[in-house]
C-alpha positions as CSV (number, residue, x, y, z in Angstrom):
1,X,153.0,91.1,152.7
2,X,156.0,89.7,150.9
3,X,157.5,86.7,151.5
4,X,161.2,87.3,150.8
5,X,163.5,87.4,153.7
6,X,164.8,90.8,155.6
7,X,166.5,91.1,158.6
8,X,164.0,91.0,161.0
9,X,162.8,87.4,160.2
10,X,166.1,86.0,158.8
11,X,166.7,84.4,162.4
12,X,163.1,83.4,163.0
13,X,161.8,80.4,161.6
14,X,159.2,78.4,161.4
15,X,159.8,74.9,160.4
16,X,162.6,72.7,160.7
17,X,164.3,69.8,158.3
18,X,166.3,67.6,159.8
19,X,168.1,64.9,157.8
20,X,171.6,63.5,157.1
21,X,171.9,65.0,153.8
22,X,171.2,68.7,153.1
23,X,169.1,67.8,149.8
24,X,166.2,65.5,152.2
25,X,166.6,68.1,155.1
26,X,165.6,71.3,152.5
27,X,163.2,68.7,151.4
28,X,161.5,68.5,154.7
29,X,161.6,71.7,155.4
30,X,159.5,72.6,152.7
31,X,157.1,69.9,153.1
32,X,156.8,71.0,156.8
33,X,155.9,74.5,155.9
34,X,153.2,73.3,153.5
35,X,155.0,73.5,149.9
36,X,153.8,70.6,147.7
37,X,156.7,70.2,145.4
38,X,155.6,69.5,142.3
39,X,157.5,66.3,140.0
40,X,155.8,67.8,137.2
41,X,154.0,70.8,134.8
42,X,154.5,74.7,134.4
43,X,157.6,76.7,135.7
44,X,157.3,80.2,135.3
45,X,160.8,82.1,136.2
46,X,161.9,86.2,136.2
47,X,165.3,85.8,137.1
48,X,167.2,88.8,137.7
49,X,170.3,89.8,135.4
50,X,172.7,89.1,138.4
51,X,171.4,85.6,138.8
52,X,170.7,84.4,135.5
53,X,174.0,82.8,134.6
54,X,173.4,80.3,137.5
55,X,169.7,80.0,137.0
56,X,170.1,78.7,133.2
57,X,171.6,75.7,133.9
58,X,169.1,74.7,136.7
59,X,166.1,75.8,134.5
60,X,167.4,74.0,131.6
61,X,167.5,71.0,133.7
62,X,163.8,71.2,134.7
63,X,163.1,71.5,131.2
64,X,165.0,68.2,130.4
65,X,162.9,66.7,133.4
66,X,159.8,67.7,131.1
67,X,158.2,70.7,133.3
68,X,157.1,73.9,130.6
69,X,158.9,76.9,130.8
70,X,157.6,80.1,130.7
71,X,159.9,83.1,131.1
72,X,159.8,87.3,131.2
73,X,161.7,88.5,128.2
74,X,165.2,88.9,129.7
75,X,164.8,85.0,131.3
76,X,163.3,83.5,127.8
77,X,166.4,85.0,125.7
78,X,168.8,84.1,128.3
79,X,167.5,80.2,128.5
80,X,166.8,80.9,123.9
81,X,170.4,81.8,124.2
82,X,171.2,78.4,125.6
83,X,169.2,76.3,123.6
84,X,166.4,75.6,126.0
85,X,162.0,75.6,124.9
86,X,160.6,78.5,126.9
87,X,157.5,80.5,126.0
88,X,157.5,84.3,127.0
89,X,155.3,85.8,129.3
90,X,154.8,89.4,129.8
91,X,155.6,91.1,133.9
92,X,152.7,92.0,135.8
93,X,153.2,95.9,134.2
94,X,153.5,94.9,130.5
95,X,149.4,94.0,130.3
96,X,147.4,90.9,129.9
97,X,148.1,88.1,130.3
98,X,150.9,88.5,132.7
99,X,152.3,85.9,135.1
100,X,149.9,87.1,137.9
101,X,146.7,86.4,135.7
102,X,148.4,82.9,134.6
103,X,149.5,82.0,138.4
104,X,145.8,82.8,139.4
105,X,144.3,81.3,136.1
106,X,145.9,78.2,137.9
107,X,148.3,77.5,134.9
108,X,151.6,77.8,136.8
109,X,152.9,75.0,139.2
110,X,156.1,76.7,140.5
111,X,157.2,79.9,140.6
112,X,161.2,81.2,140.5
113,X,161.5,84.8,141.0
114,X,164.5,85.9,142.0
115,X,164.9,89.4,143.3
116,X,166.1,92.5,141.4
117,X,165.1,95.5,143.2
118,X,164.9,94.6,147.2
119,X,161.7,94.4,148.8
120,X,160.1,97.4,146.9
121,X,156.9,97.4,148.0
122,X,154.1,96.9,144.4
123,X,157.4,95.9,142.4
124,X,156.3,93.0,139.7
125,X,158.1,90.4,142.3
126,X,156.3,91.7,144.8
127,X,152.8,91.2,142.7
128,X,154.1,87.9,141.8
129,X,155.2,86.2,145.2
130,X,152.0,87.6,146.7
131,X,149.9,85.9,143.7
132,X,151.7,82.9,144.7
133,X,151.2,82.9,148.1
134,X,147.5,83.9,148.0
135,X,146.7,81.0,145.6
136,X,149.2,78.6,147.5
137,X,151.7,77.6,144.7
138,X,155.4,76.9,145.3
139,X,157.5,80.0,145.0
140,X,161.2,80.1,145.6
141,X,163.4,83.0,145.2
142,X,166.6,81.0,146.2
143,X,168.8,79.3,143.1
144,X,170.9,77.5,146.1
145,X,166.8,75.8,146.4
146,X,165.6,76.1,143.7
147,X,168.9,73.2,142.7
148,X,168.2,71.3,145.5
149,X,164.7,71.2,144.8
150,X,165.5,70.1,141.2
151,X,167.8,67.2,142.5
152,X,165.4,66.0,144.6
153,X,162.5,65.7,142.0
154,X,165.3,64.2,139.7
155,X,166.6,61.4,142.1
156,X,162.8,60.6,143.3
157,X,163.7,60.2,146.6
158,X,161.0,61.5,149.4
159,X,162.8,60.1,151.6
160,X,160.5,61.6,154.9
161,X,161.5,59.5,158.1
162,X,161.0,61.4,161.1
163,X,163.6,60.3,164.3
164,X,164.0,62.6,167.1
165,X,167.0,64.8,167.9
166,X,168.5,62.3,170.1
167,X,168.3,59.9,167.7
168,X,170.4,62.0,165.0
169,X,173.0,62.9,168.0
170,X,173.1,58.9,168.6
171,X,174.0,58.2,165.1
């Protein structure tokens, strides 16, 4: 199982967020499908090459929020590069410890693993998104979340009122 998004469950879903501004509605989506979003502690993030110009700035600004970092080599030197404390971590092929043997030592709160190579079956993403699904730990593969995610922990607004549909459609 993988829990990235193909085409045959891209129109199926199972929770909704419903909210007046996209940041609360993502927000309660996520709390709705069980993710505890954590305000604090360990990050670890493999960002692929394609995305790591737009992940830098968002990862440097949960480091300024005071979570750890903890990158793959290619992630570290690109967040290095831009002045931001990261520790490196090796993928699940490069031996022990990887990210899969810190996410199920229970030493990562969030995981960002964007994807590089599809949905190859036994990729490293694929070991690490399982890892984090079988141990229950927050794992986004999404920058457009991943910033709203990091907004929303900023502002500290958990904002959760529930109104029915109607009541949006009133208002």
């Amino acid at each position: 199982m993988d829990i990235t998004l193909g085409p045959e469950m891209k129109s199926t879903g199972e929770v909704l967020g419903i909210d007046k501004s996209l940041k609360t509605a993502v927000y309660k989506g996520l709390l709705a499908a069980g993710v505890e979003i954590p305000v604090q502690g360990t990050i670890v993030a493999t960002i692929a090459d394609k995305d790591k110009e737009e992940a830098v700035p968002i990862l440097k600004e949960f480091a300024s929020m005071g979570f750890k970092l903890l990158a793959t080599e290619g992630t570290a030197a690109a967040l290095e590069d831009a002045g931001v404390k990261v520790e490196k971590v090796n993928k699940f092929k490069e031996g022990h410890p990887n990210i899969v043997d810190l996410i199920r030592d229970g030493q990562v709160d969030f995981v960002v693993n964007t994807l590089t190579h599809g949905r190859k079956p036994f990729s490293d993403g694929f070991h690490i998104r399982r890892a984090a699904v079988e141990l229950n730990v927050p794992c986004l593969t999404s920058l457009d979340t991943l910033k709203v995610m990091q907004e929303v922990i900023q502002e500290g607004k958990r904002n959760t009122a529930v109104q029915s549909l109607q009541e949006y459609l009133a208002e």
